[in-house]
MIZAFI-225995 format. One record per residue (C-alpha): y negated, x, z negated. Coordinates in steps of 0.25 Angstrom, whole numbers, plus 5000, padded with zeros to 4 digits. Each point is the difference from the previous one (the first is absolute). Example, Ala and Ser with C-alpha at 12.3 -4.5 7.8 and 13.67 -1.06 7.14 Angstrom:
SITE     c2     c1     c3
SITE   5018   5049   4969
SITE   4986   5006   5002
//
This chain:
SITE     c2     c1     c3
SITE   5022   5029   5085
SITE   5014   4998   4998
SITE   5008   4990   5007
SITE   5011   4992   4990
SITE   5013   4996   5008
SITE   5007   4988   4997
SITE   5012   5007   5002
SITE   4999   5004   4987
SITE   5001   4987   4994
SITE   5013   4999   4998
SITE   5002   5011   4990
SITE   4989   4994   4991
SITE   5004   4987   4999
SITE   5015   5005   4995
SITE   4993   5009   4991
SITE   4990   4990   4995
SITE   5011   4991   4999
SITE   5008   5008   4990
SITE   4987   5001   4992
SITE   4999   4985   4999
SITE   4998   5000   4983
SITE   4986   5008   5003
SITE   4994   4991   5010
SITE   4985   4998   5000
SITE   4993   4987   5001
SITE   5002   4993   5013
SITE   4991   5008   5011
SITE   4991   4994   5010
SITE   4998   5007   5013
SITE   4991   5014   5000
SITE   4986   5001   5010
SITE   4995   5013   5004
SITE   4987   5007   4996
SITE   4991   5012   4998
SITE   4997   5002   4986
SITE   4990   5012   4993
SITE   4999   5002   4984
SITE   4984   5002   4996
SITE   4997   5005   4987
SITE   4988   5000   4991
SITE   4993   4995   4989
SITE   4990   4988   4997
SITE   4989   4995   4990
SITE   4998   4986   4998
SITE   4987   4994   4992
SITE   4998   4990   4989
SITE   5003   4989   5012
SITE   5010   5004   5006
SITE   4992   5008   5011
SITE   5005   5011   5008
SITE   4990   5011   4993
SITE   5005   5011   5007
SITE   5012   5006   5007
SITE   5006   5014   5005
SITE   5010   5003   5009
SITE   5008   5011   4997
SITE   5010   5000   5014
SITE   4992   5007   5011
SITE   5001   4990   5009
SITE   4995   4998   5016
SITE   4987   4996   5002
SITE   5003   4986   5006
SITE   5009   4997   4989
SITE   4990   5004   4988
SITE   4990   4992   5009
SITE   5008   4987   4995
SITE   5003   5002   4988
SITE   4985   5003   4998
SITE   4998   4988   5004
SITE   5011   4992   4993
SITE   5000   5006   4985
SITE   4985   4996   4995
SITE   5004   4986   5003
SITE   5011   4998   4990
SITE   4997   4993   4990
SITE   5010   5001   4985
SITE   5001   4992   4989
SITE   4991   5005   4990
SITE   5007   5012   4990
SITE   4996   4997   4985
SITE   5001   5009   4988
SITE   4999   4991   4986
SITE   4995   4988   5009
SITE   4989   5006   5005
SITE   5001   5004   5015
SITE   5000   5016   5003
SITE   5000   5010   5011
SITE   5012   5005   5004
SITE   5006   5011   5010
SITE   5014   5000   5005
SITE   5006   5008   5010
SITE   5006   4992   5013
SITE   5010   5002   5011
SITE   4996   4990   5013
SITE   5012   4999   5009
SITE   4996   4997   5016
SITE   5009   4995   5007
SITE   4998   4999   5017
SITE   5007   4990   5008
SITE   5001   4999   5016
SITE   4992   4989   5007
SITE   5002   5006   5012
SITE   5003   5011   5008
SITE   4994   5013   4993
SITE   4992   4991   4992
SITE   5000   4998   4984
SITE   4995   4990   4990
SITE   4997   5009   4986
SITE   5000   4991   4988
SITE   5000   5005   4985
SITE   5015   4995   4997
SITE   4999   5002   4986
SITE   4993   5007   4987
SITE   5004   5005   4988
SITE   4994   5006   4989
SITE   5010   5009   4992
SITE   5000   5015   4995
SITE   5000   5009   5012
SITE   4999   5015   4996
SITE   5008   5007   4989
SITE   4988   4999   4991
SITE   4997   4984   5003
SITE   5013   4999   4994
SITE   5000   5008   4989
SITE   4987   4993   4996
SITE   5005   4987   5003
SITE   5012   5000   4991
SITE   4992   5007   4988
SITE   4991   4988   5001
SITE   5011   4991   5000
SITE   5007   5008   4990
SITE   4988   4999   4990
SITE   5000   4986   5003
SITE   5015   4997   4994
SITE   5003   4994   5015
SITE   5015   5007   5005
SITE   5001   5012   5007
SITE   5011   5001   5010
SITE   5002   5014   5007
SITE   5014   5003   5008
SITE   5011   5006   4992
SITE   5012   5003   5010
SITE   4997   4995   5012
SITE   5012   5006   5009
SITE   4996   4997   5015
SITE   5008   4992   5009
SITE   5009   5007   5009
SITE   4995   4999   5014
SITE   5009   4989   5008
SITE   5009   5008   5010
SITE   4997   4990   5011
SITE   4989   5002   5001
SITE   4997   5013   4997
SITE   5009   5001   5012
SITE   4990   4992   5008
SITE   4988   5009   4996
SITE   4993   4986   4992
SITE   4988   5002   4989
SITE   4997   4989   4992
SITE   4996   4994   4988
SITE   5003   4991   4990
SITE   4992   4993   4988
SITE   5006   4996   4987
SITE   4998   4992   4990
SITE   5006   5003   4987
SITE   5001   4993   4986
SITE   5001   5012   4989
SITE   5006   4997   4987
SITE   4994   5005   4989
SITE   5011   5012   4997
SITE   4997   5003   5015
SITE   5011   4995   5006
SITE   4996   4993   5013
SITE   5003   4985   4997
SITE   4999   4993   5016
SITE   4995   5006   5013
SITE   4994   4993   5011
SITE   4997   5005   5015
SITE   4986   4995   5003
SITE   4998   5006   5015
SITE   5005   5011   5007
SITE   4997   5008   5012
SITE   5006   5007   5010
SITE   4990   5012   5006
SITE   4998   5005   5015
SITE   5010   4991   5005
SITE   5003   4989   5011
SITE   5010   4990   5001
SITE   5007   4987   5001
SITE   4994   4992   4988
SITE   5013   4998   4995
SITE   5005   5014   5003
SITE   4988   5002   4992
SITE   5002   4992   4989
SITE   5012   5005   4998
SITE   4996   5014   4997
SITE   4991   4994   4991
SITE   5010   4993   4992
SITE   5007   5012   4997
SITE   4988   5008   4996
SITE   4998   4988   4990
SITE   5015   5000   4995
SITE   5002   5016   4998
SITE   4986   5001   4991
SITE   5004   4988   4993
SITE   5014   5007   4999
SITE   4994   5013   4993
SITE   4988   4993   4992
SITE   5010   4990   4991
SITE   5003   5015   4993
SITE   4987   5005   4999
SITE   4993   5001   4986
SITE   4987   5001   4996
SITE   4993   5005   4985
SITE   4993   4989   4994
SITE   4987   4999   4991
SITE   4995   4989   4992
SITE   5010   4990   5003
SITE   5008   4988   4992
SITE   5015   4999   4999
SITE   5003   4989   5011
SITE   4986   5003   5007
SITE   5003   5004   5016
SITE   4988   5006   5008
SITE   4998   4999   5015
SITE   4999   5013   5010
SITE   5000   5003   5014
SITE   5007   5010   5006
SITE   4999   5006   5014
SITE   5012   5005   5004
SITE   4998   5008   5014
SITE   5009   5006   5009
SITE   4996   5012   5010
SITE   5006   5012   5007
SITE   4994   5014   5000
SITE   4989   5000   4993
SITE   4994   5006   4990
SITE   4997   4992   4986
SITE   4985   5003   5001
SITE   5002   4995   5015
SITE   5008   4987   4994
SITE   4988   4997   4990
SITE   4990   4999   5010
SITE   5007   4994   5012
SITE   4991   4989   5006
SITE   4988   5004   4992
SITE   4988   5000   5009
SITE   5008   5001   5012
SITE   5008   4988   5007
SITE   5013   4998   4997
SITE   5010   4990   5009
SITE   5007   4990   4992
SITE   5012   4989   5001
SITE   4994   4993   4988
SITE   5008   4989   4994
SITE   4994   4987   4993
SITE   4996   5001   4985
SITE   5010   4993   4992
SITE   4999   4996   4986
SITE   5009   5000   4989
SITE   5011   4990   4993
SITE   4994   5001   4986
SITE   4987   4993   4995
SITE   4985   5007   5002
SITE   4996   5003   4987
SITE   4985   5007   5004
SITE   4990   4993   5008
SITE   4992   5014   5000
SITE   5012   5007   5004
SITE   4998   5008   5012
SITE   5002   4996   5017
SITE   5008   5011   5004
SITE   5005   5002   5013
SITE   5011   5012   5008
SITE   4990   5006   5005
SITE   4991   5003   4989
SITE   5007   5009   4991
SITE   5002   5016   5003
SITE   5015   5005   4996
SITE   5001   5003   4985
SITE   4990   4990   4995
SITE   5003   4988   4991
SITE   4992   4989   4997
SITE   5001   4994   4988
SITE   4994   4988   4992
SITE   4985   4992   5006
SITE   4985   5004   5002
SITE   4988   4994   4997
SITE   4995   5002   5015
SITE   5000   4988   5006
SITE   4993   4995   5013
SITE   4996   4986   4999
SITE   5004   4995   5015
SITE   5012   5010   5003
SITE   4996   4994   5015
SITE   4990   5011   5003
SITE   5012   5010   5002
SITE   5006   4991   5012
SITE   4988   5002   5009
SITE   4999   5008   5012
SITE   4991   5011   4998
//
């Protein structure tokens, strides 16, 4: 684990200072956690029952004890096809996440769910369904990645951050929004901490205002949510980058969740956290998937 010195501080605050016009919304402090990616796929019945589930992250046997023991007792808000309720199968990524009660000791929870394309081929089938159904189809376009911030390359720092972006309907990118970020594999002062997260934040901001994106299916005037993950790691390989933290614990400086200046427009659009989305994904638009009582992904398993 690496230790963050304060004595770097001082550079970063005059650097983040002269970036003053691409500031973030204002950051409350981070906490530290364990978090895992699990993904897989799920059927649910006429009633909203879990019908059946698989998971495809080979997993310990402790950990696929509780999720055994958790998922069947989900309950969803019925999927319907021409008003009549239907089955309906989806694949799932369940993010853990571990926190320390004590010493060496961890309580797991199920942080979060999401219920997006996960393979190449669940996204290609998902935008050829979306496609035949008139609905946009958003894909990146020149996404030029941000260039690592000196400091703390310097400082040996990993992290990620999340965005969300406002798409115009040419494709430029209208607003961007940093919704949480993390820094990986690192110790700290909180506001040592917080600070390196802020200019994670600001320098993915910073490259994602000149991104553009191709388009599909949508009006002049329209704009279309995404979110982006914008990930920042040292030596390693891009298949090692996709996978990092799946099935296996990864430390985080998590930040809080933040929402956006501009109005919610979806009440199905999708909960989304930092830790949910592997580099190079997008998540765009909502899902019928919804649990009724988002409470049961709070509970200590």
């Amino acid at each position: 684990m690496r230790l963050l010195q304060a004595g770097v501080l001082a550079l970063w605050l005059a650097c983040t200072g002269a970036q003053a016009g691409t500031a973030p919304a204002e950051q409350g402090s981070g906490e530290s956690v364990l978090t895992m990616r699990v993904d897989g796929e799920l059927t649910i019945g006429t009633q909203g029952e879990v019908e059946a589930y698989a998971l495809r992250t080979e997993l310990t046997p402790d950990i696929q004890k509780m999720l055994d023991k958790a998922i069947p007792k989900w309950a969803f808000v019925p999927i319907e096809q021409d008003g009549k309720p239907v089955r309906a199968k989806t694949p799932m990524r369940i993010t853990l996440v571990a926190r320390e009660i004590g010493e060496q000791k961890y309580e797991v929870k199920i942080d979060n769910v999401i219920f997006v394309p996960l393979t190449k081929e669940d996204r290609e089938a998902n935008e050829a369904a979306e496609r035949a159904a008139g609905k946009a189809v958003i894909a990146g376009k020149k996404l030029q990645p941000p260039r690592y911030p000196d400091e703390l390359l310097a400082a040996g720092v990993e992290g990620i951050a999340l965005l969300r972006l406002r798409v115009n309907s040419d494709g430029s990118v209208a607003d961007v929004f940093a919704e949480q970020s993390s820094l990986y594999n690192v110790k700290g002062s909180p506001r040592v901490l917080d600070k390196a997260r802020s200019l994670l934040e600001k320098n993915a901001m910073g490259a994602a205002r000149k991104w553009t994106y191709s388009v599909e299916n949508s009006s002049p005037g329209q704009k279309h949510m995404v979110r982006v993950p914008v990930e920042y790691v040292i030596n390693k390989k891009p298949d090692e980058v996709e996978r990092y933290g799946v099935g296996v614990w990864r430390y985080e400086y998590r930040g809080p969740r933040l929402d956006p200046p501009w109005p919610k427009t979806d009440d199905m659009e999708l909960a989304v956290g930092v830790s949910d989305l592997n580099s190079g994904e997008m998540v765009s638009g909502n899902t019928p998937f919804r649990l009724r009582d988002r409470s049961v992904l709070n509970q200590a398993l």
